[in-house]
C-alpha positions in Angstrom: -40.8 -143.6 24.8 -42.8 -141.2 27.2 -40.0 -138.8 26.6 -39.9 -138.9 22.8 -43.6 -138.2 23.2 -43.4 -135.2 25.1 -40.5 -133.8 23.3 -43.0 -134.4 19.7 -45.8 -133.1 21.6 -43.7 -129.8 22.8 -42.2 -129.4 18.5 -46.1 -129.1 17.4 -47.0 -126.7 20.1 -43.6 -124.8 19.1 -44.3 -125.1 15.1 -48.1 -124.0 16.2 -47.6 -121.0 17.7 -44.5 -119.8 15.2 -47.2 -120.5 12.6 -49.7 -118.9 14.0 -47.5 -115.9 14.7 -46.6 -115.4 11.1 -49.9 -115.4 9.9 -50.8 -112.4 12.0 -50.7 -108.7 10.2 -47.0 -107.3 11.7 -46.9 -103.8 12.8 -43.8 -101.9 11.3 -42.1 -98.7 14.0 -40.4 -98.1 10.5 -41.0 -94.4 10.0 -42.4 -93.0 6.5 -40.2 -92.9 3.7 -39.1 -89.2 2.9 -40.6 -87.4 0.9 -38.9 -85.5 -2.2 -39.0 -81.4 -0.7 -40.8 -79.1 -3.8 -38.4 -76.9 -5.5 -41.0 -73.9 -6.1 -38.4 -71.5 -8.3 -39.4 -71.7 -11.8 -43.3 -73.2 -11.2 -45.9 -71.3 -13.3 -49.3 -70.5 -12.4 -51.0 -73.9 -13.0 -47.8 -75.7 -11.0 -48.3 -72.6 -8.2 -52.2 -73.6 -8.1 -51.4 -77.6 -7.5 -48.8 -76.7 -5.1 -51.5 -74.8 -3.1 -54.0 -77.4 -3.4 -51.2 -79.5 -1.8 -50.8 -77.1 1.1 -54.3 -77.0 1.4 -55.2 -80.6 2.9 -51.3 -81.0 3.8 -49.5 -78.9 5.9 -51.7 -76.1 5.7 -53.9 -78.4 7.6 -57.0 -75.9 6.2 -59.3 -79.1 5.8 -59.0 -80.1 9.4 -61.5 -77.5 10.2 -62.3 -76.5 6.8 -64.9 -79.5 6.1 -68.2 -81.1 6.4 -68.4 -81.0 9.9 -69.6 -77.5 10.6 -66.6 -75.9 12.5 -65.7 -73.6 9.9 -66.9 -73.0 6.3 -66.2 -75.7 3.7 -64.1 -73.7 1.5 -64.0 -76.5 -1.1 -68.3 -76.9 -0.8 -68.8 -73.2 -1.4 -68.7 -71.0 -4.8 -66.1 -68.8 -3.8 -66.4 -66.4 -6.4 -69.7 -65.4 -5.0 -68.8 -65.8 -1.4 -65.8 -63.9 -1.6 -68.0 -60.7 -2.5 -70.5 -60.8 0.0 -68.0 -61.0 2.7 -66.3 -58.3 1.4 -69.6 -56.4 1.4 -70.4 -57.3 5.1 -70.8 -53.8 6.8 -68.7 -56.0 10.2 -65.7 -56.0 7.3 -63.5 -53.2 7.5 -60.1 -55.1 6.5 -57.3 -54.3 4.2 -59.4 -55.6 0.9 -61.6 -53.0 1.2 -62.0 -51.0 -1.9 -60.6 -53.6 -3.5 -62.0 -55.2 -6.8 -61.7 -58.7 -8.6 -58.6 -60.5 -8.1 -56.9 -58.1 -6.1 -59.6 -58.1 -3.5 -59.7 -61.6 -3.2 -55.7 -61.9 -3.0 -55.7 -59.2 -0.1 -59.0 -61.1 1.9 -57.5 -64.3 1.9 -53.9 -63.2 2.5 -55.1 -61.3 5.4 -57.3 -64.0 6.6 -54.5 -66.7 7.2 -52.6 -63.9 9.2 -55.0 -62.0 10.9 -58.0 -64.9 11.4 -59.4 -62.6 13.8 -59.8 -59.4 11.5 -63.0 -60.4 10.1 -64.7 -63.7 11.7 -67.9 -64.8 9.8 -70.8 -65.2 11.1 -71.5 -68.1 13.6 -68.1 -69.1 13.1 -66.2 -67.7 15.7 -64.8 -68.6 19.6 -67.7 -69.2 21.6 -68.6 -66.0 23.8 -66.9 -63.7 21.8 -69.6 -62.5 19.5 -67.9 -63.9 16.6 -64.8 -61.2 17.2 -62.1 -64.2 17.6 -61.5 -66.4 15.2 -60.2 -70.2 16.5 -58.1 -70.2 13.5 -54.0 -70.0 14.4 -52.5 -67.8 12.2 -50.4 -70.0 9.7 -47.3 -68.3 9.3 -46.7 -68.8 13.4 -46.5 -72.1 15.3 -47.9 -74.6 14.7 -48.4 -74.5 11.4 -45.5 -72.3 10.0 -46.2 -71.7 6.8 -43.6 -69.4 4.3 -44.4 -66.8 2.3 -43.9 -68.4 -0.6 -46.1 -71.5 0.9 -48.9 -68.7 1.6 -49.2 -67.4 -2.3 -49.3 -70.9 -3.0 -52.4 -70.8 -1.2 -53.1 -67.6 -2.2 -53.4 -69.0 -6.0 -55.6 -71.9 -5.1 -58.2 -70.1 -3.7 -57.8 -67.2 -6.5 -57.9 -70.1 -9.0 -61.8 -71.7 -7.2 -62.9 -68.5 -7.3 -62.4 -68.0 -10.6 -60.4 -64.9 -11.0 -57.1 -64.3 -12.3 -54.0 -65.1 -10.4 -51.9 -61.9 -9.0 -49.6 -63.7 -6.1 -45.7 -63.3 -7.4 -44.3 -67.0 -9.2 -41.5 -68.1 -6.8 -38.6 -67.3 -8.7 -35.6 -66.5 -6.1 -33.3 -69.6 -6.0 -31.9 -69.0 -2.6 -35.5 -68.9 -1.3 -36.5 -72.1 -3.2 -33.5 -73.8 -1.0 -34.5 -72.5 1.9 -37.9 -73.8 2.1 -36.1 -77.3 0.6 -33.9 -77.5 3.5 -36.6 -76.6 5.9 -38.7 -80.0 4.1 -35.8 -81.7 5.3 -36.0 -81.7 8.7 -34.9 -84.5 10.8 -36.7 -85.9 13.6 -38.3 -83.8 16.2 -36.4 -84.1 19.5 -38.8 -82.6 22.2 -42.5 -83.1 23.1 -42.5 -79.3 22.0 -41.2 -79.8 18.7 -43.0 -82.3 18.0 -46.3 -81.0 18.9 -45.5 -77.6 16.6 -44.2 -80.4 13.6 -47.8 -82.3 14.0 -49.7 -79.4 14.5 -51.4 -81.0 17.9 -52.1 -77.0 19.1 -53.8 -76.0 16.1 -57.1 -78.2 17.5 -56.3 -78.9 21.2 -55.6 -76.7 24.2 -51.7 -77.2 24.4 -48.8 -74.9 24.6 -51.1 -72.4 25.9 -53.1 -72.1 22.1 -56.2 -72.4 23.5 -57.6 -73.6 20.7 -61.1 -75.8 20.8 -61.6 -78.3 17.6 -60.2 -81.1 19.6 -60.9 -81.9 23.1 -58.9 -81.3 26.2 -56.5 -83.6 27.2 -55.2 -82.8 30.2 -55.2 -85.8 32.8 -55.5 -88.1 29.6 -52.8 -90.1 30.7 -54.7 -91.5 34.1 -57.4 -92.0 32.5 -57.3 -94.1 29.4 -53.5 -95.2 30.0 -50.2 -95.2 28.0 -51.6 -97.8 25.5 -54.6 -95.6 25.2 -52.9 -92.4 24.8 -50.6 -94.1 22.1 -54.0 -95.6 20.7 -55.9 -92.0 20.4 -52.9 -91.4 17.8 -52.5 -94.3 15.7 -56.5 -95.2 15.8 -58.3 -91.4 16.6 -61.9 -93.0 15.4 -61.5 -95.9 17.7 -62.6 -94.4 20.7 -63.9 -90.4 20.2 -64.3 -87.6 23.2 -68.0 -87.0 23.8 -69.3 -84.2 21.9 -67.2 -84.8 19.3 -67.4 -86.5 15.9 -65.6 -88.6 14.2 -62.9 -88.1 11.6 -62.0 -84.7 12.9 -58.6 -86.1 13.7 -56.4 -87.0 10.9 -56.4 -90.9 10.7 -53.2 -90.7 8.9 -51.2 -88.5 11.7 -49.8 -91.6 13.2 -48.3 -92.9 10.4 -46.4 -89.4 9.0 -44.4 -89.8 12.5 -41.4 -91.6 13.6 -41.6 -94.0 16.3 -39.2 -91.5 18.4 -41.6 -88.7 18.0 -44.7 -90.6 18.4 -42.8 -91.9 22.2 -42.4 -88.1 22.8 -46.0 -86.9 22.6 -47.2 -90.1 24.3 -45.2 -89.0 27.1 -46.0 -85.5 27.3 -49.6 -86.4 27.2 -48.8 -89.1 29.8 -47.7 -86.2 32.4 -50.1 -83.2 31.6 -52.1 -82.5 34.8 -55.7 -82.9 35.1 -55.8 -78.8 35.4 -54.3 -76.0 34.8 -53.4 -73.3 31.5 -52.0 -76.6 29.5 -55.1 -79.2 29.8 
C-alpha cells in the first residue's frame, strides 16, 4: 500500500511539472523565415521611392543614428527641402553639389554624403575633438553596411522625394544587375565572427574591427564582466540592461531575432574573448 502511494504521489509531481512546463512561453532557435530578395529592374519612380524608404530603416541602418536621440539629425523630423539649401549654402561646404540647383543639387549632396560622410559634417554633429571635420557615419557602400549602387539611388530617390523635388537617380533597368543584388539577398548564413559582425552591422555603432565608431559603447572585456548569458542577453534583450551614458532603444530590439542561432553563437563568442584593451575594445 505504502508503495502504491508513493508511486501515485511521484505520477502528480510528474504530470505537475510537465504541466507546468507547457504552460510556459517556449523559446524557438528557429531562424527567420527568408525573405523574398527585391527584383529592382523594371520599378518606376514611386516603386524606386518605397524601395528606398525600405533601405532607409532596413539595411541602410540610417535610423539607427538618424532619430530622436540626438546623435545625428532626424532626417525623417526635418523639412528637407529647406534644409537641404542651407547646407548647401554653408560657407564650411565646398563639396561636389556646389553650384548645383534643385534636384540635381540635392541628388549630388546626398550621394556624396553616404560616400564621403566626412566631406561636409554639420554642425555639432561630428566625432568628438575633431571640430566637426569627421563624420562617425561609415560610408555605406563599404563594410558594414555594403550597400549597391543601385541600393544607394534607391536612397537617393527617397530623400529627393521628402524634399520635394523631382527625382533624377537612373530606374534600375539592367537585368544582370537586378540578379546580382537578388543573389547577394540570398546569402546563407554567416560563418565567421567577422562575417557576421559586417552582416549585422555591429561596427557601424561599436568600436570593432578597428571602425572606431562611438554610437554604442565599448565592449571590450564584456565577456568577464556580465558573462556568456549576459553577452547573449545584450543581443536578444538590448533595453534590458543599458551601458551608462547611454539611452535606450539605440540598439535595434529586433537584431536578435533577424539572426540564426549559428550566427548569434558566433558573435557571442567573439564578444566572449575580446580583451579588456587594446585597438578592438
Amino acid at each position: 500500500m505504502t508503495l502504491f502511494k508513493v508511486l501515485a504521489f511521484s505520477l502528480v509531481i510528474l504530470l505537475s511539472y510537465t504541466l507546468f512546463a507547457n504552460i510556459l512561453p517556449q523559446v524557438q532557435s528557429d531562424p527567420p523565415p527568408e525573405e523574398e530578395p527585391i527584383a529592382p529592374e523594371g520599378m518606376d519612380v514611386a516603386g524606386l521611392v518605397a524601395w528606398g524608404e525600405t533601405l532607409f530603416s532596413g539595411k541602410g541602418t540610417c535610423t539607427l543614428c538618424h532619430n530622436d536621440l540626438g546623435r545625428a539629425p532626424d532626417i525623417l523630423a526635418l523639412d528637407l527641402g529647406t534644409v537641404f539649401g542651407e547646407r548647401l549654402a554653408d560657407p564650411r561646404y565646398t563639396g561636389k553639389a556646389k553650384g548645383l540647383e534643385g534636384a540635381e543639387a540635392v541628388r549630388a549632396y546626398v550621394e556624396e554624403s553616404m560616400v564621403e560622410p566626412s566631406a561636409y559634417v554639420v554642425a555639432g554633429f561630428g566625432k568628438k575633438g575633431t571640430g566637426d571635420k569627421v563624420s562617425p557615419m561609415p560610408a555605406v557602400n563599404a563594410a558594414p553596411i555594403l550597400l549597391s549602387d543601385t541600393e544607394m539611388d534607391a536612397l537617393t530617390a527617397f530623400l529627393q522625394s521628402r524634399a520635394g523635388v523631382d527625382v533624377t537617380v537612373p530606374l534600375p533597368v539592367a537585368a544582370e544587375e537586378a540578379i546580382a543584388e537578388a543573389e547577394e539577398e540570398e546569402e546563407g548564413p554567416a560563418e565567421t565572427a567577422q562575417a557576421a559582425l559586417e552582416k549585422f552591422a555591429c561596427s557601424a555603432c561599436h568600436d570593432l574591427e578597428g571602425s572606431e565608431a562611438e554610437v554604442g559603447p565599448k565592449l571590450g572585456g564584456l565577456g568577464a564582466r556580465i558573462g556568456r548569458d549576459g553577452v547573449r542577453e545584450a543581443i536578444l534583450d538590448p533595453n534590458a540592461t543599458v551601458a551608462e551614458g547611454f539611452e535606450p532603444d539605440m540598439m535595434p530590439g529586433d537584431l536578435g531575432a533577424q539572426m540564426r542561432v549559428s550566427e548569434l553563437e558566433l558573435i557571442v563568442d567573439y564578444l566572449m574573448a575580446l580583451p579588456a584593451s587594446g585597438a578592438q575594445e
